[in-house]
N, C-alpha and C positions, 0 to 999 in steps of 0.2 A: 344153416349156420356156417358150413365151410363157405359153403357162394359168399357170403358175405364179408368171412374173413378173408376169403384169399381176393376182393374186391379191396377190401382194405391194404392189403398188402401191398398191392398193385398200385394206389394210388401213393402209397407213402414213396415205394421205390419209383417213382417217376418223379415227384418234388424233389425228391434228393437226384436224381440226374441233371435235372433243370438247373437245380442249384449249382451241384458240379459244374454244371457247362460252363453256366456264366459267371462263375468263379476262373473256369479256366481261361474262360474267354475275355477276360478284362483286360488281359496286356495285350491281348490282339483286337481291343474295341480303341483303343489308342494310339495315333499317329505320331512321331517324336518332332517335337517342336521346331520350325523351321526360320527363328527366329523374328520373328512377328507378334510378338507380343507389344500390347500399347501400355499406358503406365499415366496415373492420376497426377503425376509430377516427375518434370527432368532430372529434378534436383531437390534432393532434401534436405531442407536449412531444420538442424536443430536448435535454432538460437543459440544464447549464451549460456552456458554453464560456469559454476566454480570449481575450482579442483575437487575429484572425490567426491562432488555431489550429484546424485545421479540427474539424468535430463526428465522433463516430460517423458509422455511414450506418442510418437508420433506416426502415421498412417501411408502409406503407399498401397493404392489398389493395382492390381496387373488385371488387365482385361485381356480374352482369348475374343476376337473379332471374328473370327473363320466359323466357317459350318463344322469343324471337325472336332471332335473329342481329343485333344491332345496332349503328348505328357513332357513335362518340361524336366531333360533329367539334371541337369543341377541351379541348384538356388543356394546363392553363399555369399559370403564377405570378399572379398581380395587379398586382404591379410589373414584370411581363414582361423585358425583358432587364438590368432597373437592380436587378433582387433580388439580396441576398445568398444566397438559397438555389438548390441546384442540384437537377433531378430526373432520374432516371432511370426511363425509361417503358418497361417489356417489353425491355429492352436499348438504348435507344433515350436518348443523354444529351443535354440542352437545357436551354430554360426553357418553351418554346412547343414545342406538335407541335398537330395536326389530323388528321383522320378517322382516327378511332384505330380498328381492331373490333374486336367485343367478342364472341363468339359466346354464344348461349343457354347457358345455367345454367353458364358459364364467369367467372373470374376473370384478371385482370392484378395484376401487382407495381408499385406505383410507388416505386421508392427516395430518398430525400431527404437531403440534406448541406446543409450551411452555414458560412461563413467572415466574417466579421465584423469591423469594424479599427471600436474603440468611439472613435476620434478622431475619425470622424465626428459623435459626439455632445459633450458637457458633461459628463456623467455620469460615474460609476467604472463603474457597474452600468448595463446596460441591458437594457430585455426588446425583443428585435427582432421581429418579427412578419410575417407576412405571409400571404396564402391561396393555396389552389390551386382552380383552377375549374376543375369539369367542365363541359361545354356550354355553348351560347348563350344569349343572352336569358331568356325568361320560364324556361325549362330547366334554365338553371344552377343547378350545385350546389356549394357551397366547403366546402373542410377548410382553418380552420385552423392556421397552424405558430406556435410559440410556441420563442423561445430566449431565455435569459438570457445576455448577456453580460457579463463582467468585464473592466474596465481590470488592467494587473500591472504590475510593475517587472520590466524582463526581462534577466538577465544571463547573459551569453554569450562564448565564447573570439572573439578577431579574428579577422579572417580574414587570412593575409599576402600579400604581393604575388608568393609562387609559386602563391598559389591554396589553400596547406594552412591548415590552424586551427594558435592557439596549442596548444602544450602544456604541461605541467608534468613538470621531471624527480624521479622518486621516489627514483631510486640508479641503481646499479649493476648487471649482472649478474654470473656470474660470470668473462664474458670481457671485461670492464669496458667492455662496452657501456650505454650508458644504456638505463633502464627510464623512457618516458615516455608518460603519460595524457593525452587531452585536455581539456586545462581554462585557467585561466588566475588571476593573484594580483587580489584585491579591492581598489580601490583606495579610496582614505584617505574620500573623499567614502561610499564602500558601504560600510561598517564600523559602521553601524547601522541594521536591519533596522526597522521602523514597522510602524505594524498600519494605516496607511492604506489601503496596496494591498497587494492579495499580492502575493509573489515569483516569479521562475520560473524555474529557474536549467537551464541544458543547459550540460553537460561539468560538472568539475568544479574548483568556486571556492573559493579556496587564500586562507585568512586569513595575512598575512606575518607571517615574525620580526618580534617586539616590538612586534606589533599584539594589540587585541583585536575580535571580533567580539560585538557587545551586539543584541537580539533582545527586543525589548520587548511585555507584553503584549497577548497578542491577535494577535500576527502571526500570517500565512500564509503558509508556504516551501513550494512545489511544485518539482521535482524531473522533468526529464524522463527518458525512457529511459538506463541508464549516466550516469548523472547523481549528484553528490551533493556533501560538503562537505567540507576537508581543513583540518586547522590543524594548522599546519606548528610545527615545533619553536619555540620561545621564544615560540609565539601561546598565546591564552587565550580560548576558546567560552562566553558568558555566556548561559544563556535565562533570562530572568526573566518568567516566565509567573505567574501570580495564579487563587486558587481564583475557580471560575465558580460560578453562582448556579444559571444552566443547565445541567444534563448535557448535555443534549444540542446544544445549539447551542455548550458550550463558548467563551467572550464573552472569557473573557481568558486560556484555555490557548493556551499556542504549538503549531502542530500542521506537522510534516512528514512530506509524504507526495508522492503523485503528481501529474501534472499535468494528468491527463484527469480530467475532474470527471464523467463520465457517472455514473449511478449502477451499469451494470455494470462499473464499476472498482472498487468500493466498498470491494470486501473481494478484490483482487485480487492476488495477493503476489507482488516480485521487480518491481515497476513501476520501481524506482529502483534506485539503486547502494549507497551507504552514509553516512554520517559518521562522518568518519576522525579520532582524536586521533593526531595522530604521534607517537612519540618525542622529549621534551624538550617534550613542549606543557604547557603550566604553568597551573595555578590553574583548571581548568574547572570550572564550575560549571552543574546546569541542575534549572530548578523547575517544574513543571506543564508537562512537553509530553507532548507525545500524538504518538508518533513509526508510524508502519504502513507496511505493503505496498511496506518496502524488499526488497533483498537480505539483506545485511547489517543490523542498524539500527545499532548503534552498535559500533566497533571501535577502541579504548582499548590504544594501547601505551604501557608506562610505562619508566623509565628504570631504570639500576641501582641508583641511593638509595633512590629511595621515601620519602624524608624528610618529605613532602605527599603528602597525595592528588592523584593526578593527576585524577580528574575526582571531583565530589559530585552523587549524585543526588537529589531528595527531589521528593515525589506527581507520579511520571510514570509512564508506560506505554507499551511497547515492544513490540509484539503484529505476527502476520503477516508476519514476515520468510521469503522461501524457504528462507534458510537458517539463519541466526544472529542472535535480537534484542540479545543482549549479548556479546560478544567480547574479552575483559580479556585482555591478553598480558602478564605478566611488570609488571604495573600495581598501579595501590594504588584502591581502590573504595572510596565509604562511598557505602552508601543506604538510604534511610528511605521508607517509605511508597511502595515501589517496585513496579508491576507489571509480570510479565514474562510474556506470554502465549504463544499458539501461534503454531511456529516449525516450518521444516522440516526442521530438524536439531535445534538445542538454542537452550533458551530465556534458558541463561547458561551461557558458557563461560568459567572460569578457569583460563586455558591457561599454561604455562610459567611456574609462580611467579606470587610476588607479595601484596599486603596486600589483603585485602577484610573489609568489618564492614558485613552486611545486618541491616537490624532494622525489622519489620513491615514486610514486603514479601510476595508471595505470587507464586510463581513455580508457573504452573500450563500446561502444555503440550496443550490439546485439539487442534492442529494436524485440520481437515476439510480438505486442502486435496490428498489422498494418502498416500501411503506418508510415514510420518516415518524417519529414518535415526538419530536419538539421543535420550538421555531432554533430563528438565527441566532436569539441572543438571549437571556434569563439572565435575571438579577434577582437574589434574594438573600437576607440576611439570617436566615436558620439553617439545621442541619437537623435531620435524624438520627438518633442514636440508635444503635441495634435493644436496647432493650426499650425502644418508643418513646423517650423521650426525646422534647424540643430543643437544641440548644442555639441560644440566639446568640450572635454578634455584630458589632456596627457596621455597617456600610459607610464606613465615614466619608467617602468619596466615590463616585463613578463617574467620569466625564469622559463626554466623545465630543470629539471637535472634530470637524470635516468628514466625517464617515459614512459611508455607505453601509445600510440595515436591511440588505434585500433577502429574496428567496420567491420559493414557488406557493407560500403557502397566503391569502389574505392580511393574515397578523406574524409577525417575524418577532416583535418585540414581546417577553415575559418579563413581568413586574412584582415580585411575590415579596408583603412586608410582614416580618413580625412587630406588631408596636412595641414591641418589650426592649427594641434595640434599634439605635438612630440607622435611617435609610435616607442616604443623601446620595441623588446622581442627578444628570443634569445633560440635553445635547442641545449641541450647538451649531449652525450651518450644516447640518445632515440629512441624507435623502433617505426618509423611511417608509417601510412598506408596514402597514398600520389599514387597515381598512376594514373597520368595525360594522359590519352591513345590520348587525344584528343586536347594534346598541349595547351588546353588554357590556361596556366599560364605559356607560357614559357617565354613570354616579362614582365614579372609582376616583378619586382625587389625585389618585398617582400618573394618570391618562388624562389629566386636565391641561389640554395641547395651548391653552390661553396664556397658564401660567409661564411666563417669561423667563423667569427661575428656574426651571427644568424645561423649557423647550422656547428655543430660540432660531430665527431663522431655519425651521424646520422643512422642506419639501416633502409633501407625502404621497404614495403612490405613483409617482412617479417613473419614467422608463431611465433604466441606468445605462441601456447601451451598450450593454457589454457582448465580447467578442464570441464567444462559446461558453456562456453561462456553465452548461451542465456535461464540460470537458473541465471546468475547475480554471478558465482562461476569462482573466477579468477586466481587460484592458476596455475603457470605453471609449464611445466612437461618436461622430459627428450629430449626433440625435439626442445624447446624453441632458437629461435633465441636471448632473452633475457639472456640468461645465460653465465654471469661471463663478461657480457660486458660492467657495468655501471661504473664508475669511483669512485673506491677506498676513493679517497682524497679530497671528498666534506667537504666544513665548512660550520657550525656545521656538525659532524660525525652523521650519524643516525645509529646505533650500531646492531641494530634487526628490523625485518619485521613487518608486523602487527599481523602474533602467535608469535611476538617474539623471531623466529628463526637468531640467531645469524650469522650478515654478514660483516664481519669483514676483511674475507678474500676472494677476486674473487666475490663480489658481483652481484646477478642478478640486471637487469633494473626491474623497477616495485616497486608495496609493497609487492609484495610476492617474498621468496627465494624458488629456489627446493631443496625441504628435502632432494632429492637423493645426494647432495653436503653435509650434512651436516651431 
């Protein structure tokens, strides 16, 4: 029994020397860095930020190339604890750490963020900057950080003195409880949007009865998470945005979209919530905006006259919504020169009745973003109510003139009638994608392609030619089944494309003309 425990003894005090050793031995199994470190990037662009809102969190790997276990003794910012940026080292969050190791032909993570209040400068715009140093003296080695910041105009619900945000009441439910969202009304000073600074609006801001909200060339309206814009009955939404020179930097299109400017936001869809016309909202009007990567993008209820259109659109485009870029409830629509791209459901729904007149617009759904759940276009004169019933209203008009009905799917076009309520639409010189392999709509009278009364100079299945379909980029090209086939002698004339390209004569279908004609 002793042999065995003083056997025991004997191995436990040998594990514990071993352990000792190589505890002590660890600052002498590592060489101190001789400035040789490599690095997964020279330079670390954090994109754009807004003031005060934090960045992404972006990545820098440090690799050790050498056979040697080595310890790198400091890792830090330049501005040390007065940086705007933040890092984090192998797990490790600060601005400064020391003897970092690093082991042979191994690698660390250093993670970086940044937050920025641009009031510390003069500027709107600021590029903030700063390094990160690896080692001491002659040793050192810097990566480094580059952000751009932006000043914005930031609008936002109160806060009230139980602690909750404003909200806004929408109605009723059906146990006559209020339905309310958070957001709050624009006050009379906010009611015109400037292209000096962007915007940046979190909850949702509510243009009042008998106000208008005006949006002048060149703004920027960003949008945070459940975020977006309401005009409330008797209000009026005016964007008067102006053709740009630049496609690409777009100088005087108005553009709403998200609020993370990173570039993996880019093409990110469902970043925002909607813009909302409500019911009784009067005289909207909106010209060259470039609307993306809402939920919704635009959701248009109209009243029961219809005497006006309740909103006009002319050379804009409404692309990237997760679910719906155009939404028309029981409304009156006119648009001209109108793009409606990929969408995770449908790219124009005109739901429950109502007046619309599209003319050169090209409504094309390449939705890369997953499963889509609807085609390009639906039309139906009912609604659902939450408690299951039907409510029907007229379709008293739909007409598309010169329009493109494309997408990725066979059938783009939905046709859904209640008889209980007239269903009148009708196209005209339009390139649709329509490809019924499997017959089922061949007894449907609404898909009777003979009848001249609803379908006229019609192209079906057809290639549209477009430049990057499923980049949401729709201009078509020398192969275009749309070219020089839309019909001249529409009233009102619409004169030029949406750059403006003058179509006067042999007009393309669509809102774009091919330059190679022009």
């Amino acid at each position: 029994m002793n042999h065995w425990y003083t056997k025991l003894i004997a191995i436990v005090l040998g594990l514990a020397l071993v352990i000792t050793w190589s505890s002590c031995r660890k600052d002498f199994d590592y060489s101190p860095s001789s400035g040789n470190l490599e690095f997964s990037k020279d330079t670390v662009f954090l994109d754009t930020i807004f003031t005060n809102i934090g960045s992404s969190t972006y990545t820098l790997k440090v690799y050790n190339r050498s056979s040697d276990d080595i310890l790198v003794p400091f890792i830090g910012l330049e501005s040390g604890q007065n940086s705007s940026y933040r890092l984090n080292v192998d797990g490790m969050a600060g601005k400064e750490f020391t003897n970092i190791p690093l082991l042979a032909k191994d690698s660390l993570f250093v993670f970086i963020e940044t937050t920025f209040d641009v009031a510390q400068t003069f500027e709107n715009e600021f590029l903030y900057t700063d390094d990160i140093i690896f080692g001491n003296g002659s040793n050192a080695q810097e990566i480094p950080l580059v952000t751009l910041v932006k000043d914005a105009v930031f609008l936002y619900p109160r806060e009230l003195s139980d602690g909750t945000k404003e909200t806004l009441v929408l109605g009723l439910d059906e146990e006559g409880n209020e339905i309310s969202i958070e957001g709050f009304l624009l006050e009379p000073d906010e009611l015109q949007f400037t292209n000096e600074k962007p915007y940046v609006i979190y909850g949702y801001a509510a243009v009042p009865d008998g106000n208008t909200l005006s949006i002048e060339a060149g703004a920027r309206i960003h949008f945070h998470k459940n975020s977006g814009l309401i005009v409330s009955s008797g209000a009026s939404l005016l964007v008067n945005g102006l053709l740009s020179e630049d496609q690409e930097l777009l100088e005087n299109e108005v553009i709403f979209e998200g609020d993370r400017l990173e570039s993996s936001y880019a093409n990110e869809p469902g970043q925002w919530g909607t813009i909302w016309l409500r019911e009784g909202s009067i005289n909207n009007s909106i010209s060259y905006l470039t609307l993306k990567n809402a939920t919704v993008g635009l959701r248009v209820e109209g009243d029961d006259l219809l005497t006006t259109p309740t909103l006009t659109l002319t050379n804009s485009q409404i692309y990237n919504s997760l679910d719906t870029n155009l939404w028309a409830i029981k409304a009156s629509v006119v648009a001209e020169n109108m793009v409606l791209g990929g969408a995770g459901n449908i790219s124009f729904h005109a739901n429950s009745g109502g007046k619309y007149r599209f003319a050169h617009c090209t409504l094309a759904n390449y939705w890369n973003n997953g499963f889509r759940s609807g085609v390009t276009l639906a039309l139906d004169n009912f609604i659902q109510s939450t408690t299951g019933e039907t409510i029907t209203r007229d379709l008293e008009n739909a007409d598309f003139i010169n329009c493109i009905i494309d997408g990725t799917q066979s059938i783009e076009l939905s046709l859904q009638q209640d008889t209980n309520a007239a269903f009148n639409f009708s196209f005209r010189n339009c390139l649709l994608r329509f490809n019924d392999s499997n017959n089922q709509f061949t007894d449907n009278p609404l898909f009777n392609f003979e009848d001249t009364g609803l379908y006229e100079n019609i192209i079906f299945n057809s290639e549209p030619d477009f430049t990057k379909p499923f980049e949401n980029q729709f201009q078509i090209g020398a192969n275009s089944a749309a070219l020089d086939a839309a019909d001249s002698n529409i009233v009102p004339p619409i004169l030029s494309d949406i750059l403006g390209v003058n179509r006067t004569l042999n007009p393309d279908i669509g809102a774009y003309e091919n330059l190679a004609d022009n």
